[in-house]
GUROTOR-418596 format. One record per residue (C-alpha): residue number from 1; residue in one letter; chain; x, y, z. Coordinates in Angstrom, 2 decimals. Example, Ala and Ser with C-alpha at 12.3 -4.5 7.8 and 13.67 -1.06 7.14 Angstrom:
# residues 2
+-----+------+-------+---------+---------+---------+
|  nr | rest | kette |      c1 |      c2 |      c3 |
+-----+------+-------+---------+---------+---------+
|   1 |    A |     A |   12.30 |   -4.50 |    7.80 |
|   2 |    S |     A |   13.67 |   -1.06 |    7.14 |
+-----+------+-------+---------+---------+---------+
This chain:
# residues 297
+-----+------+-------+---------+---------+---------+
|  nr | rest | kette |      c1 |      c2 |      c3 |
+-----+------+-------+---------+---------+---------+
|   1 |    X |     A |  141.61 |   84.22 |  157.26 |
|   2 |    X |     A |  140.12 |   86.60 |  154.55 |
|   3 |    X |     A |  141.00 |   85.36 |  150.85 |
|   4 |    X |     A |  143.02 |   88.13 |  149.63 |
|   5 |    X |     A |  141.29 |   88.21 |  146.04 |
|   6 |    X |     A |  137.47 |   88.21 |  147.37 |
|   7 |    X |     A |  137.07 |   91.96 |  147.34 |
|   8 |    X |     A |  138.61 |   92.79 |  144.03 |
|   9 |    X |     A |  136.15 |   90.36 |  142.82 |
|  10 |    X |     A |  133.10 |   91.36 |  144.46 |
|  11 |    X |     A |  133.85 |   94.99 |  143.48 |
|  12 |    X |     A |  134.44 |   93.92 |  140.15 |
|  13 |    X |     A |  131.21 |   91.86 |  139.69 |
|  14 |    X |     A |  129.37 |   94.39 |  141.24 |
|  15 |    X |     A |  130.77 |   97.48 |  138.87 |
|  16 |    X |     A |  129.51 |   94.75 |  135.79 |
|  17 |    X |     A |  125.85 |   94.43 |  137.40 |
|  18 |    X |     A |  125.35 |   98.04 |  138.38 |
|  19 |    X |     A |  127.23 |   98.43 |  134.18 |
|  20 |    X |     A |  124.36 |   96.18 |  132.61 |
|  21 |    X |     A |  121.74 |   98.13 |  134.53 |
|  22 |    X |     A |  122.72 |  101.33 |  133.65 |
|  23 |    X |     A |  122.96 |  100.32 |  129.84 |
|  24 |    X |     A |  119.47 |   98.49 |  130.57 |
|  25 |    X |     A |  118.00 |  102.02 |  131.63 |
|  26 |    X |     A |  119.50 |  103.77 |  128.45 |
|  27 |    X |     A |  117.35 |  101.61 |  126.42 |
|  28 |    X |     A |  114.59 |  102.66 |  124.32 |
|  29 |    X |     A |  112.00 |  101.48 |  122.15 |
|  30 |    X |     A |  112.45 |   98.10 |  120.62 |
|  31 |    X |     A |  115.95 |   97.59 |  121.30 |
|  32 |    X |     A |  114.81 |   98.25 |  124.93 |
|  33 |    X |     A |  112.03 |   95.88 |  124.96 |
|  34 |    X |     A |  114.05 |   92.90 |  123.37 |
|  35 |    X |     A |  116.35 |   93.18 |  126.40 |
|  36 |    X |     A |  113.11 |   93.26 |  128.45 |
|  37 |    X |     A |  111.18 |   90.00 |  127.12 |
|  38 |    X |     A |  114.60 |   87.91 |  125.42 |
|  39 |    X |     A |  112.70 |   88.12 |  121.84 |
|  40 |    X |     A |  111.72 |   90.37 |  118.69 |
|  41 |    X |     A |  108.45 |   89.62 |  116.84 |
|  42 |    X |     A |  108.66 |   89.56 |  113.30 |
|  43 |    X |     A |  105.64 |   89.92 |  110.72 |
|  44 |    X |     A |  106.02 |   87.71 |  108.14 |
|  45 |    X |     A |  103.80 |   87.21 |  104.84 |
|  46 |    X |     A |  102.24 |   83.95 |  104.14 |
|  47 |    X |     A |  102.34 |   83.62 |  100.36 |
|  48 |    X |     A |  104.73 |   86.99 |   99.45 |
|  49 |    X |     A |  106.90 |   84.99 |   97.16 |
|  50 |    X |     A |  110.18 |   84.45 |   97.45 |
|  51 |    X |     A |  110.39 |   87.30 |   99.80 |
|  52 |    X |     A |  108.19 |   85.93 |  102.96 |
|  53 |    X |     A |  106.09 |   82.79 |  102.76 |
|  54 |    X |     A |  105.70 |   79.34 |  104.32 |
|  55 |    X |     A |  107.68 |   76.67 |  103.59 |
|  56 |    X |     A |  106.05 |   72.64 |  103.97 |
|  57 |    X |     A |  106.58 |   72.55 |  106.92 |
|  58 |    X |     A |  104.54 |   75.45 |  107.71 |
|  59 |    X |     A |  107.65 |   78.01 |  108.95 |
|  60 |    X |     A |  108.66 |   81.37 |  107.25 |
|  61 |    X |     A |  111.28 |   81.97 |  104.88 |
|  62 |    X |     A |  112.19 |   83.94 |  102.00 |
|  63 |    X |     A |  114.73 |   86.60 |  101.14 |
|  64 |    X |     A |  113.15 |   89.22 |  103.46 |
|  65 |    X |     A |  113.09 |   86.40 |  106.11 |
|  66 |    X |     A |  117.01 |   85.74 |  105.76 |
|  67 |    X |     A |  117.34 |   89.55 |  106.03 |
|  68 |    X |     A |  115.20 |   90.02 |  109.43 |
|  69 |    X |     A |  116.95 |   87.00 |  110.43 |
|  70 |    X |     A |  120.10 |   88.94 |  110.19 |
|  71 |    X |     A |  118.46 |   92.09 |  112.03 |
|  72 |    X |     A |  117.98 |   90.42 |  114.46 |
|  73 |    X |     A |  121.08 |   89.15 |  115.39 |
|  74 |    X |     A |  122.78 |   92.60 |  115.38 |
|  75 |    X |     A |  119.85 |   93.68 |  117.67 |
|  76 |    X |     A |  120.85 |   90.71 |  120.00 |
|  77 |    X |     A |  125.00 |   92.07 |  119.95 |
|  78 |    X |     A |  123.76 |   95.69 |  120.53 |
|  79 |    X |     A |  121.98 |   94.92 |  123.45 |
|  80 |    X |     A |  124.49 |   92.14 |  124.65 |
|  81 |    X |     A |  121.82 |   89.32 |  124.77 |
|  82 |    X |     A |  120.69 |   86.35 |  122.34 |
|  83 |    X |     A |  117.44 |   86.79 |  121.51 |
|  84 |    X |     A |  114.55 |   84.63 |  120.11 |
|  85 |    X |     A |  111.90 |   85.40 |  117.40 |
|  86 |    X |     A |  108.54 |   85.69 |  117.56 |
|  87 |    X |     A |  106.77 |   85.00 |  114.76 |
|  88 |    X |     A |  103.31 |   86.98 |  113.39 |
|  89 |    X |     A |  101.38 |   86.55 |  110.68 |
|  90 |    X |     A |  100.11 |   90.09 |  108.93 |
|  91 |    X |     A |   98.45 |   90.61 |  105.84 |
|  92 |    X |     A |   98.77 |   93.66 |  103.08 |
|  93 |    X |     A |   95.82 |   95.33 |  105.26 |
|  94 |    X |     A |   96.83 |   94.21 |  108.66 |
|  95 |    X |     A |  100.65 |   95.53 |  108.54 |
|  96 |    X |     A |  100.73 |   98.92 |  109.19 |
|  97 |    X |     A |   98.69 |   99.15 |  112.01 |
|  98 |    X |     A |  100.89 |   95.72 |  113.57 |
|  99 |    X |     A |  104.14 |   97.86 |  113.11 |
| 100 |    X |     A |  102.59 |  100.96 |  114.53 |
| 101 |    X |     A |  100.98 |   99.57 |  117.26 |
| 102 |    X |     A |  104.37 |   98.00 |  118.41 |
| 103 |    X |     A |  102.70 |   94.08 |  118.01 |
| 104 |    X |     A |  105.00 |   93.61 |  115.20 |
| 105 |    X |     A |  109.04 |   95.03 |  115.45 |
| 106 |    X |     A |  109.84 |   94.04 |  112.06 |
| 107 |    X |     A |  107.73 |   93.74 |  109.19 |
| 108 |    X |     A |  109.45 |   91.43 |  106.69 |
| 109 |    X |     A |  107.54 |   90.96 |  103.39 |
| 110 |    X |     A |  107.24 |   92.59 |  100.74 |
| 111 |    X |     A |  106.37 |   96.25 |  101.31 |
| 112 |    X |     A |  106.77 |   99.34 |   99.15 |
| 113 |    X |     A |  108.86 |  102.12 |  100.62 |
| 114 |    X |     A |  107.24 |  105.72 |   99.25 |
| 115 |    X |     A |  106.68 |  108.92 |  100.98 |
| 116 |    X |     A |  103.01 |  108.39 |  101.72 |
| 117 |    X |     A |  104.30 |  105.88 |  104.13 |
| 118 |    X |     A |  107.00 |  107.05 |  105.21 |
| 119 |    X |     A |  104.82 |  109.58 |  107.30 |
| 120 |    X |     A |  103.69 |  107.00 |  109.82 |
| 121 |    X |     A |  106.63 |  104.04 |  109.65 |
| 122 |    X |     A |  110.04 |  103.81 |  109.61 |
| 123 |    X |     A |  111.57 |  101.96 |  106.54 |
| 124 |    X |     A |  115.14 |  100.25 |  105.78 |
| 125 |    X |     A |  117.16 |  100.74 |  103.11 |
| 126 |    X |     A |  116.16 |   99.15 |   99.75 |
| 127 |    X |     A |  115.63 |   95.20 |   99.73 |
| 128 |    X |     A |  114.60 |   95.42 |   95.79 |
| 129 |    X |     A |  112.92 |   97.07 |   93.13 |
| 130 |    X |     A |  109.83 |   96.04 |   91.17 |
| 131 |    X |     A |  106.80 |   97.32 |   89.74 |
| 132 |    X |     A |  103.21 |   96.61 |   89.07 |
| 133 |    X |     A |  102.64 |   94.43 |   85.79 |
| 134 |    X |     A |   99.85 |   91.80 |   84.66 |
| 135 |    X |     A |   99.44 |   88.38 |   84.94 |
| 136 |    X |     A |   96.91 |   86.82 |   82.34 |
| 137 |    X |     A |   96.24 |   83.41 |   81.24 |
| 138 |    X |     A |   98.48 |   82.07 |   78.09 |
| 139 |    X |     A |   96.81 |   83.32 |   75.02 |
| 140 |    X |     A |   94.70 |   86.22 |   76.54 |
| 141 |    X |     A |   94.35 |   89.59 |   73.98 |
| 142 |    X |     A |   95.16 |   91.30 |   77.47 |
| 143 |    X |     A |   98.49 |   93.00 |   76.49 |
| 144 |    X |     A |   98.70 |   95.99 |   78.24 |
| 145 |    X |     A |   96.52 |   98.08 |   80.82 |
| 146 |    X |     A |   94.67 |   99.28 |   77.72 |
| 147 |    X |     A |   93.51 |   96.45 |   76.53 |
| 148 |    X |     A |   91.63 |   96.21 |   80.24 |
| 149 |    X |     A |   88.20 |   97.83 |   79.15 |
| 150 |    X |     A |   85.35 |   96.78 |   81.06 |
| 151 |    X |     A |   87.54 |   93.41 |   82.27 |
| 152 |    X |     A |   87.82 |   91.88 |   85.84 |
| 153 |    X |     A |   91.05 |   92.95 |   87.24 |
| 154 |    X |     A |   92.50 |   91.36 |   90.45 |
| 155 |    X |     A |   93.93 |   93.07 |   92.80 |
| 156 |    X |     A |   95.10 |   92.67 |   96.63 |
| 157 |    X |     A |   93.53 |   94.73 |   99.24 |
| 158 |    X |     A |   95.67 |   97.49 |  100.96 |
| 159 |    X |     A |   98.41 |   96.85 |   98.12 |
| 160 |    X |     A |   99.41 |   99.86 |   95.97 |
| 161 |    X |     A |   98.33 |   97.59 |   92.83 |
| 162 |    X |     A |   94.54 |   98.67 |   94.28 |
| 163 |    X |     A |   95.43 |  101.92 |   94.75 |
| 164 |    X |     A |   97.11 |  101.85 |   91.47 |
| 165 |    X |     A |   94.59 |  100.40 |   89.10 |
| 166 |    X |     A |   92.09 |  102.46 |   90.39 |
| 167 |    X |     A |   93.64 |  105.43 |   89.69 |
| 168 |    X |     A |   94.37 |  104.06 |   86.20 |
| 169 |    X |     A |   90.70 |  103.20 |   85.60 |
| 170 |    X |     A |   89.39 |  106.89 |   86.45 |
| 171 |    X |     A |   91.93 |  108.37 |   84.57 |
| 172 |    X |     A |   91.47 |  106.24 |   81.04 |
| 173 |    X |     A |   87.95 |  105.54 |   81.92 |
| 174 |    X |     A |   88.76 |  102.05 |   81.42 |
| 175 |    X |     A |   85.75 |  101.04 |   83.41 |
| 176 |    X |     A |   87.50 |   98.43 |   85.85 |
| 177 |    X |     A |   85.84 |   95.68 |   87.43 |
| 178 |    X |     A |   88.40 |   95.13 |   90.09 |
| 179 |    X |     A |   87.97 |   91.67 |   92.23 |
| 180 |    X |     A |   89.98 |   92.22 |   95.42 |
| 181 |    X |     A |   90.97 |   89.42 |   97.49 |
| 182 |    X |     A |   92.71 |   89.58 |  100.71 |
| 183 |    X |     A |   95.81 |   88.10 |   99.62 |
| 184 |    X |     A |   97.93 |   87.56 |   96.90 |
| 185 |    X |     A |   97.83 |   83.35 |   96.80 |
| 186 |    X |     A |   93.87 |   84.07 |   96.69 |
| 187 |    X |     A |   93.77 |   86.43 |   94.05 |
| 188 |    X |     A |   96.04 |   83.82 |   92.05 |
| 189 |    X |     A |   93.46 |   81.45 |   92.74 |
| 190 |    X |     A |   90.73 |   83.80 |   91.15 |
| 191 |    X |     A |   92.43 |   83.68 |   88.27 |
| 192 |    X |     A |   93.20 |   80.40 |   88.09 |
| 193 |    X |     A |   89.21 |   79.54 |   88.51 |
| 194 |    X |     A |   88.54 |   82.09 |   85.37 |
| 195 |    X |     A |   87.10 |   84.59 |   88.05 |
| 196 |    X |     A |   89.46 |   87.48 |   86.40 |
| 197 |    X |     A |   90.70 |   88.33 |   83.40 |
| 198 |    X |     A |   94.00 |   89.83 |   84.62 |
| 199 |    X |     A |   95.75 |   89.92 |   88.04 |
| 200 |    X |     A |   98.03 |   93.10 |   88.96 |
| 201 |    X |     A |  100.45 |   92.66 |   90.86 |
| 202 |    X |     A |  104.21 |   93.42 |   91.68 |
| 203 |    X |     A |  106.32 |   91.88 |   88.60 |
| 204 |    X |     A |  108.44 |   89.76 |   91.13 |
| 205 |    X |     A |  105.19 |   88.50 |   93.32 |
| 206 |    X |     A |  104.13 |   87.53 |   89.85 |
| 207 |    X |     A |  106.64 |   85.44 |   88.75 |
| 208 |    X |     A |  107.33 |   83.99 |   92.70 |
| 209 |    X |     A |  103.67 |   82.99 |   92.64 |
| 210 |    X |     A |  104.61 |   81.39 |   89.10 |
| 211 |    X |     A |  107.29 |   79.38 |   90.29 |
| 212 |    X |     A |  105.67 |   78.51 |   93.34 |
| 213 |    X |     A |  102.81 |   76.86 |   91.70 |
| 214 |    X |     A |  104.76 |   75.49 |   88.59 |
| 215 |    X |     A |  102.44 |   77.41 |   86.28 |
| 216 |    X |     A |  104.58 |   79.51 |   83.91 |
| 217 |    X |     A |  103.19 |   77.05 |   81.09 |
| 218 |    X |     A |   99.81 |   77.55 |   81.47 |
| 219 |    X |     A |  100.34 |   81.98 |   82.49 |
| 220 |    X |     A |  102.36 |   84.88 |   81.83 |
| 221 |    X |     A |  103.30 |   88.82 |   82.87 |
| 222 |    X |     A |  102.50 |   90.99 |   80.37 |
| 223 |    X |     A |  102.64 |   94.96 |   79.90 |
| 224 |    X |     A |  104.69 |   97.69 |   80.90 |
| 225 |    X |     A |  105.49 |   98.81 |   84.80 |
| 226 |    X |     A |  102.46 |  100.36 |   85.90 |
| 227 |    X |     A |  104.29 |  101.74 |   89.14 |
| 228 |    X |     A |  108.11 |  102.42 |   90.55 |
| 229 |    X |     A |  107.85 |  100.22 |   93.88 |
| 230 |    X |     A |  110.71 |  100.18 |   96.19 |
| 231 |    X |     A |  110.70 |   97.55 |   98.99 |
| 232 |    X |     A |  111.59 |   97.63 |  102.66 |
| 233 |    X |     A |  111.99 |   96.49 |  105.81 |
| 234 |    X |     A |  109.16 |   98.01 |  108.13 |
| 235 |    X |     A |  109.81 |   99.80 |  111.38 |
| 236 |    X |     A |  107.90 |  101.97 |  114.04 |
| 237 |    X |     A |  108.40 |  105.55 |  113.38 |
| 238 |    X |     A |  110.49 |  107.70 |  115.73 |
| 239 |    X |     A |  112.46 |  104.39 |  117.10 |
| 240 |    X |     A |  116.13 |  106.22 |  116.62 |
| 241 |    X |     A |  118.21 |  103.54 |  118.03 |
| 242 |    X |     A |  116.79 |  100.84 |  116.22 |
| 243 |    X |     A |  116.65 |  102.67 |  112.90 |
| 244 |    X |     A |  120.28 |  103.01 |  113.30 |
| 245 |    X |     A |  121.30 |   99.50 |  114.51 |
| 246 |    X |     A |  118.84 |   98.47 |  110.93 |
| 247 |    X |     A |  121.28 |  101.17 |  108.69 |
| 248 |    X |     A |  124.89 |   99.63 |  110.22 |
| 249 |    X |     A |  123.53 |   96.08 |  109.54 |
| 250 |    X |     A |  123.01 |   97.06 |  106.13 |
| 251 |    X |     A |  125.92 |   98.48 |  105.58 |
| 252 |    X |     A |  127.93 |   95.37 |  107.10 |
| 253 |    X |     A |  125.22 |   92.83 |  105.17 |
| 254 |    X |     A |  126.29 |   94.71 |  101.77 |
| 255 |    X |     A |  130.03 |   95.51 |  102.52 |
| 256 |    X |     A |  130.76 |   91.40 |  103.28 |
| 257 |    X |     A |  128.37 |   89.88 |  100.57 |
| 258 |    X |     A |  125.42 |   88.56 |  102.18 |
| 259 |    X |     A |  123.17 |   90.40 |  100.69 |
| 260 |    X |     A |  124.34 |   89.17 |   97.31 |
| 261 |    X |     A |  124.33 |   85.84 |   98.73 |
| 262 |    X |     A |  120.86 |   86.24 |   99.81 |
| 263 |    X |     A |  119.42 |   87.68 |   96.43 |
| 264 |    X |     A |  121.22 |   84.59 |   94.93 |
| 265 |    X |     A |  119.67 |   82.01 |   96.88 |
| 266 |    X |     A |  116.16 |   83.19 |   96.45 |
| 267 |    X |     A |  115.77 |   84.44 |   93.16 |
| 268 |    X |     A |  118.68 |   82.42 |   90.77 |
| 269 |    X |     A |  118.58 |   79.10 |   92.95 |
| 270 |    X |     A |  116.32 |   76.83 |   93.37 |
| 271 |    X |     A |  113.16 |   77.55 |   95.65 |
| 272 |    X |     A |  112.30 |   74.88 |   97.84 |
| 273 |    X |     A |  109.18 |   74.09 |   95.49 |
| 274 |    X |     A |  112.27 |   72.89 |   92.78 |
| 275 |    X |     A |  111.46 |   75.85 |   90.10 |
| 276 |    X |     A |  113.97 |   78.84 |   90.11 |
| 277 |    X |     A |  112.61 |   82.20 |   89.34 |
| 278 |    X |     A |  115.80 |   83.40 |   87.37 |
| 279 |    X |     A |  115.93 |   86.59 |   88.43 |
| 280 |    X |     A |  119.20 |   88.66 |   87.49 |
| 281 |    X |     A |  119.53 |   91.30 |   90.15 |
| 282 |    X |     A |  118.51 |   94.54 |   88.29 |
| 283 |    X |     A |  121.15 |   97.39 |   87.99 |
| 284 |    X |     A |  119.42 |   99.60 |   89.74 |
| 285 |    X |     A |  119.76 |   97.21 |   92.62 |
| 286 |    X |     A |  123.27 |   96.57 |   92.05 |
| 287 |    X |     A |  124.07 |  100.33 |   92.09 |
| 288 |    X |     A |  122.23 |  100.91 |   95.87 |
| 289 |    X |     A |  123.77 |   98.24 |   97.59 |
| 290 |    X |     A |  127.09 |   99.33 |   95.83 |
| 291 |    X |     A |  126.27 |  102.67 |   97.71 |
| 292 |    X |     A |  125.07 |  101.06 |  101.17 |
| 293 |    X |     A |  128.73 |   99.42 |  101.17 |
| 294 |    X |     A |  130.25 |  102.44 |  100.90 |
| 295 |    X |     A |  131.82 |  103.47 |  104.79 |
| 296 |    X |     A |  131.78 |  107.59 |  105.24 |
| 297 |    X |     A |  135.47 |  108.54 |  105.40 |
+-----+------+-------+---------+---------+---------+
């Protein structure tokens, strides 16, 4: 005798498969290749502080991390799949060619969103603002970029603090000796070991490194913004569907508080190295993720 309920079942499990298959097909780019492998890579930054670093125990965190983290959940519900992360280191030189040559899906540091680079990646909406400042040792006559004549200048290599200082040396023929290092815990280290007069920087990287290394008694940032930088999340270009699964997660992160929550935890709490940077979120800041909250009537 044939169970009367069988064949509505079958068809129905059937019309779900041959569903999940067709939605499978529709897929594109990342969001296509996370329902393919089960996992998104993310490209973290080992000493990009508090945005993307290593904790003791040798695993990534940091306020861009928490962020991603987020991502990539929403990623997982758009597809209809949990999905795991893969982590990859990349460096300031390294991360542009990881997100365009698809090894990295995310880049979660502590990038600067302009227009120059906007022509070959994708970016997010703004994570925070900063600019490029100095740090010099307690009681240097270094003061401002002016009083850099003929001085050792760190900088980091494929940052826009190299691009920036050089510019600033040719055009006040200020004579820069710049020391560049390949990342920003060893140019701290330069200057720790008296290899540099000055270290430029973003302001924020500055003071993470600061409280990171419990050394605001002993070094300080100095001078006026050298630069207007604008950070991001980090994307291939020309991925449509996940540039607009990154926008509504946004939107939802700033309409419900978490990025608030997440700005609080890394920049007016505690970091796990038991110094807090203290870190007001700027107005400017306040004002876009105001906006991104804002839902289109």
């Amino acid at each position: 005798m044939r169970t009367p309920w069988i064949k509505p079942l079958a068809v129905g499990l059937l019309s779900f498969l041959l569903a999940c298959t067709a939605n499978a097909q529709a897929l594109t780019g990342v969001l296509k290749k996370a329902h393919e492998t089960g996992g998104v890579t993310i490209g973290y930054r080992d000493a990009s502080i508090p945005f993307s670093y290593l904790s003791a125990r040798g695993e990534p965190i940091g306020y861009a991390i928490d962020i991603c983290r987020a991502l990539v959940d929403a990623i997982g519900e758009e597809i209809g799949r949990e999905l795991l992360i893969k982590w990859q280191p990349v460096t300031p030189e390294t991360r542009f060619n990881a997100v365009t040559s698809g090894q990295v899906n995310l880049e979660c540091g502590s990038t600067t969103s302009n227009l120059e680079r906007q022509k070959i990646v994708g970016f997010s909406p703004t994570t925070f603002i900063s600019g490029i400042k100095l740090m010099v040792k307690n009681g240097s006559p270094v003061k401002s970029f002016r009083d850099l004549v003929g001085k050792r200048v760190g900088v980091t290599a494929g940052t826009t603090s190299e691009k920036t200082l050089r510019e600033l040396s040719d055009k006040f023929k200020l004579n820069l000796q710049l020391v560049v290092s390949p990342g920003y815990a060893e140019s701290f280290a330069q200057l720790t070991a008296d290899k540099m007069d000055a270290f430029a920087a973003d302001d924020i990287l500055l003071y993470g490194l600061l409280a990171q290394n419990k050394a605001q008694a002993d070094y300080g940032v100095v001078g006026e913004f050298l630069s207007y930088e604008p950070y991001g999340i980090m994307y291939r270009k020309g991925d449509g569907p996940l540039a607009e699964v990154v926008n509504k997660t946004f939107a939802t992160l700033a309409d419900e508080g978490d990025l608030n929550r997440f700005y609080t935890r890394w920049f007016l709490r505690r970091l796990p190295s038991g110094v807090s940077i203290n870190l007001p979120m700027s107005p400017q800041l306040v004002t876009i993720i105001q906006a991104m909250a804002v839902k289109p009537e």
